[in-house]
KESE-61045 format. One line per 4 residues: for each residue y, x, z of C-alpha. Coordinates in nm, 4 decimals, always signed. Last residue first. Layout:
Y,X,Z; ...
END
This chain:
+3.7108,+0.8630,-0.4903; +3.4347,+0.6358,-0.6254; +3.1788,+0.8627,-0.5241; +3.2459,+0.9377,-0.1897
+3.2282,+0.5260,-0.0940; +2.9252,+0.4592,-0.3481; +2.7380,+0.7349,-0.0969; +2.8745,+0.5716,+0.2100
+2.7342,+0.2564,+0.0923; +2.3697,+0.4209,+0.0450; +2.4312,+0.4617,+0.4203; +2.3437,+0.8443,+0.4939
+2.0496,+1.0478,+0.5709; +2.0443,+1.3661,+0.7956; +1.9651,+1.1329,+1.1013; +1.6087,+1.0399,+0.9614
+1.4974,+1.4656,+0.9251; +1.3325,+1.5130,+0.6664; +0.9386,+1.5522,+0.6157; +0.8582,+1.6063,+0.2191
+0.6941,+1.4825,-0.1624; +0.5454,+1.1498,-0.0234; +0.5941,+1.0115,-0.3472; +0.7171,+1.2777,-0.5874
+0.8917,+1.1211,-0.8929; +1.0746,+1.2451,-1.2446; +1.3086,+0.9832,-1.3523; +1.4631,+0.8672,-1.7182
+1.7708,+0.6022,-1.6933; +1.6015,+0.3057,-1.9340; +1.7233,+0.0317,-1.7260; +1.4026,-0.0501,-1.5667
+1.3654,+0.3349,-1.4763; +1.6487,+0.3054,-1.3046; +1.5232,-0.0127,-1.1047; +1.1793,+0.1596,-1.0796
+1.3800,+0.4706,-0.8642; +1.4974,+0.1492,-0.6333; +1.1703,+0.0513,-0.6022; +1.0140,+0.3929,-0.5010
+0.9830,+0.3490,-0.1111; +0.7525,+0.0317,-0.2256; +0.7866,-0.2410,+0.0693; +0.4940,-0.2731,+0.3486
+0.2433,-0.5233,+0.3441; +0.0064,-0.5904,+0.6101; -0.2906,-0.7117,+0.6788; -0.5315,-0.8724,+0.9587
-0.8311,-0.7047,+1.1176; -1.1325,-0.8541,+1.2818; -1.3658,-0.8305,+0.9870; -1.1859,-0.6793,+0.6572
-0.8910,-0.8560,+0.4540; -0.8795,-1.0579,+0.1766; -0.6096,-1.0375,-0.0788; -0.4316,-1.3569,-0.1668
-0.1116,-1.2559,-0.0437; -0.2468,-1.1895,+0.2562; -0.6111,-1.3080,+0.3336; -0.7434,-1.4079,+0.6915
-0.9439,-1.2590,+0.9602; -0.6267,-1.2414,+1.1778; -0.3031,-1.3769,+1.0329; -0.0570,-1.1601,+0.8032
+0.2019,-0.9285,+0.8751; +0.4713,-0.9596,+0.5521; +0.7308,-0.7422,+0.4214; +0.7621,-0.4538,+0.6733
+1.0161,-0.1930,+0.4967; +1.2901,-0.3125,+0.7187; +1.4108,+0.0591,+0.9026; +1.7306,-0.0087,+0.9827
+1.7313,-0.0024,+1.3746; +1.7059,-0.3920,+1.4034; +1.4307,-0.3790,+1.1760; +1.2114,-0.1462,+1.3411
+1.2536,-0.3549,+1.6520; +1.1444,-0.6483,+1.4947; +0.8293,-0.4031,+1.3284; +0.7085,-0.3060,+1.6892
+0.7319,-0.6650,+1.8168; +0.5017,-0.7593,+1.5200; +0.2797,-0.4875,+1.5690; +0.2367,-0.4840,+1.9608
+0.1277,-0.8484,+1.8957; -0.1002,-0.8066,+1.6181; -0.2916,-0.5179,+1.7863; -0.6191,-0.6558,+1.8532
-0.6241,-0.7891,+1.5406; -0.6550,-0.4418,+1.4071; -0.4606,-0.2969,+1.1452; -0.4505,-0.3268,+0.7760
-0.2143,-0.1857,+0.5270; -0.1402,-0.3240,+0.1692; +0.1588,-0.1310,-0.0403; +0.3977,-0.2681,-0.2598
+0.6147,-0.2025,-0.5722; +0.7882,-0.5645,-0.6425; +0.7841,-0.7663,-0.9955; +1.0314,-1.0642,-1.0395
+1.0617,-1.4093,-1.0705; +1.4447,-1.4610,-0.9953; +1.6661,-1.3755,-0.6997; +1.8435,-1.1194,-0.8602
+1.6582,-0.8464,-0.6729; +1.3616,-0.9944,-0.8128; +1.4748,-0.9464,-1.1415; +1.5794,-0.6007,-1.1104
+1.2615,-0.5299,-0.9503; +1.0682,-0.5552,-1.2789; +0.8109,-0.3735,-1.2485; +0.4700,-0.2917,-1.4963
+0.6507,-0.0101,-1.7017; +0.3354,+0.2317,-1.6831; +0.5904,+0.5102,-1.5632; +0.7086,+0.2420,-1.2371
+0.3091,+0.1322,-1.2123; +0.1770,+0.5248,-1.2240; +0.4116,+0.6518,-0.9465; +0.3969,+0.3481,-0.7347
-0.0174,+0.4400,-0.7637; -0.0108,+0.7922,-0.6283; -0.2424,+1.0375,-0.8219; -0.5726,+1.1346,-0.7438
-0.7048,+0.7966,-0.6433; -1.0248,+0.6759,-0.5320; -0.9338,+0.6259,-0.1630; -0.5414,+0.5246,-0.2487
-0.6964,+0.2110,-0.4404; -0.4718,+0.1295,-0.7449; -0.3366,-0.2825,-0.7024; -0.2092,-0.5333,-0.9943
-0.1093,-0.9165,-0.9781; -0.0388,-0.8847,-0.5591; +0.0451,-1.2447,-0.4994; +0.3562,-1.4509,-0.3589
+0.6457,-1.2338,-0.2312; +1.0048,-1.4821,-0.1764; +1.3217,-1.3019,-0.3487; +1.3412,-1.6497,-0.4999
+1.0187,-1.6153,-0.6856; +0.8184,-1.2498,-0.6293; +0.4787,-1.0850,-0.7863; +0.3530,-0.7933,-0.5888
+0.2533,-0.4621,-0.7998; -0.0314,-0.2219,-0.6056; -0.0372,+0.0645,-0.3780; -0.3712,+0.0425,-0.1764
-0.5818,+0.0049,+0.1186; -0.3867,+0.2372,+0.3847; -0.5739,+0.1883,+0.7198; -0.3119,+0.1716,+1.0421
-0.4156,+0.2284,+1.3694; -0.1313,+0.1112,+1.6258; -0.1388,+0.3870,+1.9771; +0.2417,+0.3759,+1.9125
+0.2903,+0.7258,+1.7680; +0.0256,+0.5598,+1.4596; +0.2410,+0.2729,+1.4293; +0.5281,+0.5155,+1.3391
+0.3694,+0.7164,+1.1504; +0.2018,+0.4608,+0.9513; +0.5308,+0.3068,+0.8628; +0.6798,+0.6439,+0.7511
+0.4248,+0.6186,+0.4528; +0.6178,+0.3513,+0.3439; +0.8374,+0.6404,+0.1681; +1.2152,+0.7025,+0.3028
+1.4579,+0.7530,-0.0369; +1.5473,+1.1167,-0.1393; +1.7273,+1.1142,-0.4507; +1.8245,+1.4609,-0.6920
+2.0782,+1.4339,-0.9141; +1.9388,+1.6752,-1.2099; +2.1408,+1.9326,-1.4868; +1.9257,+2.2212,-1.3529
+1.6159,+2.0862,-1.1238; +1.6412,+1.9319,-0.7724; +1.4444,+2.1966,-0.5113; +1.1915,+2.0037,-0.2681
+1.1474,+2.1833,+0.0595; +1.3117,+1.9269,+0.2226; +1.5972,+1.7873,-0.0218; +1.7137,+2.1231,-0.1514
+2.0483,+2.1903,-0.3733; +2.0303,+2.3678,-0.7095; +2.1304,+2.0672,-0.9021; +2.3041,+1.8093,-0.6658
+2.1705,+1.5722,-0.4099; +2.1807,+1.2564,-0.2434; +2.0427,+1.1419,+0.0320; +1.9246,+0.7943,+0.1478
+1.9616,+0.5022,+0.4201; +1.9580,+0.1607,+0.2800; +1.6079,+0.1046,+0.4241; +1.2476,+0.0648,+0.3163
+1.3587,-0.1147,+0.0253; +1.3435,-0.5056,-0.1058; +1.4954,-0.6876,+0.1037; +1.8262,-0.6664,-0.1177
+2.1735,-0.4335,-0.0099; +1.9888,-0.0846,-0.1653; +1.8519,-0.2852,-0.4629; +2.2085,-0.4470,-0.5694
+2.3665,-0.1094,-0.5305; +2.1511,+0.0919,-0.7017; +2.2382,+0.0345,-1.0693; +2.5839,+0.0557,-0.9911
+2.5396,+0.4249,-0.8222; +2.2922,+0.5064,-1.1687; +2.5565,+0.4247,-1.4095; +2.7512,+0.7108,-1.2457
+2.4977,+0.9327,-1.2164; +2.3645,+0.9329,-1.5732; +2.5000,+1.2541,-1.7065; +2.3624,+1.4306,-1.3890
+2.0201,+1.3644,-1.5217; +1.7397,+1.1769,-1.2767; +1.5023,+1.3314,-0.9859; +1.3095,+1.1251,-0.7168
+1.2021,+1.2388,-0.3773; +1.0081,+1.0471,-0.1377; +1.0519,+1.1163,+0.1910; +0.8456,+1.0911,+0.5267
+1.0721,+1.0823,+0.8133; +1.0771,+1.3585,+1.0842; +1.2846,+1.3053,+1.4060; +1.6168,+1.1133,+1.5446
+1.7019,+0.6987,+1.5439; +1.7474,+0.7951,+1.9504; +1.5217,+0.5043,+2.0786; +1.3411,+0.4721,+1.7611
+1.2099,+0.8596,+1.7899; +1.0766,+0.9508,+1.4770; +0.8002,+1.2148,+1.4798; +0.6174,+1.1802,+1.1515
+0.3585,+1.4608,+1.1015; +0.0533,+1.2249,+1.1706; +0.1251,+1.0233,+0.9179; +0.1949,+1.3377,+0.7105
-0.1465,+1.3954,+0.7324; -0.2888,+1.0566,+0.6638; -0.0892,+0.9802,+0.3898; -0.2278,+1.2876,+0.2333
-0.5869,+1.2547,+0.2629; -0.5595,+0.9355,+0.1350; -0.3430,+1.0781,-0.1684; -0.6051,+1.3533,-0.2675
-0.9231,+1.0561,-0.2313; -0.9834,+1.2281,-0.5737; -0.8639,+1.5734,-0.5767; -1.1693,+1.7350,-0.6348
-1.2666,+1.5659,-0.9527; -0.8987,+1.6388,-1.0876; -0.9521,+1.9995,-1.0219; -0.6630,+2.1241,-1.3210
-0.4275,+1.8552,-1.4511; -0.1416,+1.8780,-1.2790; -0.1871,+2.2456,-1.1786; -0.2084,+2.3307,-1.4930
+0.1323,+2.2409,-1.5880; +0.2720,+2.4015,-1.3059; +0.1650,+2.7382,-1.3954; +0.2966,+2.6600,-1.7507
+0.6359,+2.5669,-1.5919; +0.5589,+2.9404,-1.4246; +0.5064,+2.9964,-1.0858; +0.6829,+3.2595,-0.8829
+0.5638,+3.5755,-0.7838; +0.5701,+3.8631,-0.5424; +0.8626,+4.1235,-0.4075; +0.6888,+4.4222,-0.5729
+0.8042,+4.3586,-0.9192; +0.8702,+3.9971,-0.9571; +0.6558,+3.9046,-1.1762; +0.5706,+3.5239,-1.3252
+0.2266,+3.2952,-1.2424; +0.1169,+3.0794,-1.4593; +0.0963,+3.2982,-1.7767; -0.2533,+3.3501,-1.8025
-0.3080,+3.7341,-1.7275; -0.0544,+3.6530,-1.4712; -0.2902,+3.4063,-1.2731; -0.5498,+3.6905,-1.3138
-0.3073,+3.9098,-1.1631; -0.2477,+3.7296,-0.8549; -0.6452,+3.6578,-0.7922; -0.5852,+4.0499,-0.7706
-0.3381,+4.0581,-0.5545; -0.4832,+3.7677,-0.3281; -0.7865,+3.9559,-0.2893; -0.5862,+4.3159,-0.1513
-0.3608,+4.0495,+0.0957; -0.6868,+3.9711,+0.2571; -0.8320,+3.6093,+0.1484; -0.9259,+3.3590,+0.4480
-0.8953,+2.9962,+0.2403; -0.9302,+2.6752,+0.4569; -0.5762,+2.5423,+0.2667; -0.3953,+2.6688,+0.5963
-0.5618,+2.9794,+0.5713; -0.3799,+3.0181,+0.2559; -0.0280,+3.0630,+0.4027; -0.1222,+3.3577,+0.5821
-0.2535,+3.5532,+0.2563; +0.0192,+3.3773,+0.0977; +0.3233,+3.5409,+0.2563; +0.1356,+3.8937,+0.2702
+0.0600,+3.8278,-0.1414; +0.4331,+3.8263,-0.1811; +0.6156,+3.4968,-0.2376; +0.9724,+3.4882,-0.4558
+1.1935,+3.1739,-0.3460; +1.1571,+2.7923,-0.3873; +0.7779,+2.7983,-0.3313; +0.5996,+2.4460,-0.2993
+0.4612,+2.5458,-0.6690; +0.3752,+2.8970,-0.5307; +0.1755,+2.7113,-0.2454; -0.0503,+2.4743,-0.4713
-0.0798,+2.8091,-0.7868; -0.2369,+2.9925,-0.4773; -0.4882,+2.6760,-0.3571; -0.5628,+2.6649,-0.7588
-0.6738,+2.9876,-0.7827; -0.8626,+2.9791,-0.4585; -1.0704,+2.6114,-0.5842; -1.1538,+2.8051,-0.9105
-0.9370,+2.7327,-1.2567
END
């Protein structure tokens, strides 16, 4: 598996309909490929000759579930620093207007079964109405349905909660330079944070690290939501001292419009929840988008995560209350 193989297999997998080689000819000079349409067939039909990439007759291809098995585990040298690189585009790609409460959001999107839907709703209502999410404003879909350009599987519900990564954005539109540090596990009493006990660097990672603490069962954000010691999905920021002000007026409004995903903005120069911080900046920590998938997962409801996974428009997502509303009736 070459860099241009896997660059085809990256843009099939984001795919929800049939590409031609035309399609991702264009598509692949966003990935720093140039390939004429000729190339592309016949990288095309080596991905066939392996099974990850399916016929279509002259319409294109899709990729296969073997197709997208390689591409999880294909490259991973080149892909560290992969989620870095990735917070920092779609950082850029947030265009949220807090006057208006319209523009792109950064979403993470979460699949569980259908059969579990119901136990799901109670599951979620404690986390959705506790400090302890980016905001209580979600959607919900249905197999065959699209969140983004994300496509929830057969027999799925799929969830689309806003990802921290929406805090960069945000600060970045107002002249604020954010650094992400790292995802990491922050240990609660009395719904009060005290220490990080476990932290994944987002520089030397391939994977994101909420993703890896919620499968490696290390939360327990049931229990904090309760009140009692608990274990929180975080993620530690830092920003220039310089800037303290214009960030802690910046997050009071956020919080007034919904958005409360800023946990703590520490001092200048000094460490945050026992985590030191570089010369002249201070730190923040921003709330886990994917704590309410870890309460699920806490409670032994199986979920398939994509942190980060697609831009969506803030004023298409409803009041997790609204959802329990529909539901009930």
């Amino acid at each position: 598996m070459n860099k241009t193989l896997h660059a085809i297999l990256s843009i099939l997998d984001k795919c929800t309909a049939v590409t031609g080689s035309r399609e991702l000819s264009r598509k692949l000079t966003k990935h720093g490929v140039e390939l004429t349409e000729r190339t592309v067939r016949y990288y095309l039909k080596m991905l066939d000759g392996q099974g990850y990439t399916e016929v279509f007759g002259k319409e294109g291809r899709k990729i296969t579930d073997r197709g997208r098995e390689e591409l999880r585990h294909s490259l991973d040298s080149d892909k560290i620093g992969f989620v870095i690189s990735r917070i920092e585009t779609l950082s850029y790609l947030t265009t949220l207007d807090l006057a208006a409460m319209e523009g792109d959001i950064i979403l993470n999107v979460s699949w569980f079964p259908q059969k579990n839907l119901k136990k799901a709703l109670t599951l979620l209502k404690p986390v959705f109405s506790s400090p302890f999410v980016m905001s209580d404003r979600v959607i919900l879909a249905e197999e065959g349905e699209e969140i983004g350009d994300a496509l929830v599987p057969k027999g799925m519900v799929g969830l689309g909660t806003i990802c921290s990564v929406t805090i960069n954005g945000i600060f970045l539109k107002a002249g604020i330079p954010v650094a992400s540090r790292f995802g990491g596990v922050v240990e609660t009493m009395g719904s009060k944070p005290q220490r990080f006990l476990s932290v994944i660097s987002y520089a030397g990672s391939s994977l994101d690290p909420l993703e890896m603490f919620i499968k490696s069962n290390m939360t327990a954000v049931s229990e904090a939501v309760a009140g009692r010691k608990g274990k929180i999905l975080a993620s530690f920021r830092e920003i220039p001292i310089v800037c303290l002000d214009k960030a802690a007026k910046l997050a009071r409004t956020l919080e007034e419009r919904g958005i409360r995903g800023i946990l703590m903005i520490g001092s200048p120069n000094k460490p945050l929840l026992e985590v030191p911080v570089s010369i002249d900046k201070a730190g923040i920590v921003i709330i886990g988008g994917l704590n309410p998938v870890a309460v699920l997962e806490e409670h032994g409801i199986a979920t398939e995560s994509k942190a980060m996974s697609t831009l969506f428009e803030y004023s298409r997502l409803v009041p997790f209350k609204e959802i329990l509303s529909s539901s009930s009736h």
